[in-house]
N, C-alpha and C positions, 0 to 999 in steps of 0.2 A: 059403773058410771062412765060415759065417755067422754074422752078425752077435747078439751075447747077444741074449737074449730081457730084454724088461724087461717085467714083470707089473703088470698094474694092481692099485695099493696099496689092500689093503683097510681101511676105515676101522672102527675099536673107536668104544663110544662116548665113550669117555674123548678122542678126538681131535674127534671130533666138535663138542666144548664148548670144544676151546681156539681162540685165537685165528687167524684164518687173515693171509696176508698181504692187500695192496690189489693189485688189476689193475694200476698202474702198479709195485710191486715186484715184481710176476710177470714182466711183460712186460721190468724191466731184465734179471732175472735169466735170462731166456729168452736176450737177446741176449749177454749175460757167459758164457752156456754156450756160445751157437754161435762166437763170438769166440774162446775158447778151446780149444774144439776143431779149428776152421779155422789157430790157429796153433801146436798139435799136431802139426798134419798135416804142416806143412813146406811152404815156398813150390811145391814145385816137384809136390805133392802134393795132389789132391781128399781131402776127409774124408769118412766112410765114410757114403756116401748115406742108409743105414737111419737112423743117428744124426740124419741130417739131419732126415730127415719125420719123425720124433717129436717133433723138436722145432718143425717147421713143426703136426702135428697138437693139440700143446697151445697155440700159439699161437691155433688157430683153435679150440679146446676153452675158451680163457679169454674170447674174443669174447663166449662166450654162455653163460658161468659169470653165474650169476644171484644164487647162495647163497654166502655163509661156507665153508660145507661143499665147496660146488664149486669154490671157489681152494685149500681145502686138500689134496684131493686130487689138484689140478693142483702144488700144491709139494711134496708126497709124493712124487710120481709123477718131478719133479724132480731131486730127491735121490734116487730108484733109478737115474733114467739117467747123472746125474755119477758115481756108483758104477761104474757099468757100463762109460760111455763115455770119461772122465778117469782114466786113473792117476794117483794122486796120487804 
């Protein structure tokens, strides 16, 4: 079965103006994602690779996030994948 498709979040300019987070609250919230997905999964169980390098390629997306604009759509982008990836 493959894995949802998560779309990269397009930005209005209403979000554009608001507040974005800081690189070091991106990068907790990167690891609180993959933490919780990896204990989703079950000891005895890999978590589902595609999940994984999305959240390995926003990592490396925030490395060289420059702009406001570019950590908020790293946290956008964030919140589509826990949607996707986490059942609540």
């Amino acid at each position: 079965m493959p894995a949802p498709r998560v779309d990269e979040p397009r930005l209005s300019r209403a979000h554009l103006g608001s507040s974005s987070p800081s690189p070091e609250t991106l990068a907790r919230r990167i690891a609180s994602l993959e933490k919780r997905l990896r204990a989703a999964s079950g000891p005895a169980t890999e978590p589902d690779p595609s999940a994984l390098a999305l959240l390995d390629q926003q990592r490396a997306r925030l490395a060289t996030a420059k702009t406001p604009a570019d950590r908020k759509t790293i946290e956008r982008f964030l919140g589509s994948w826990e949607r996707n990836f986490l059942k609540h």
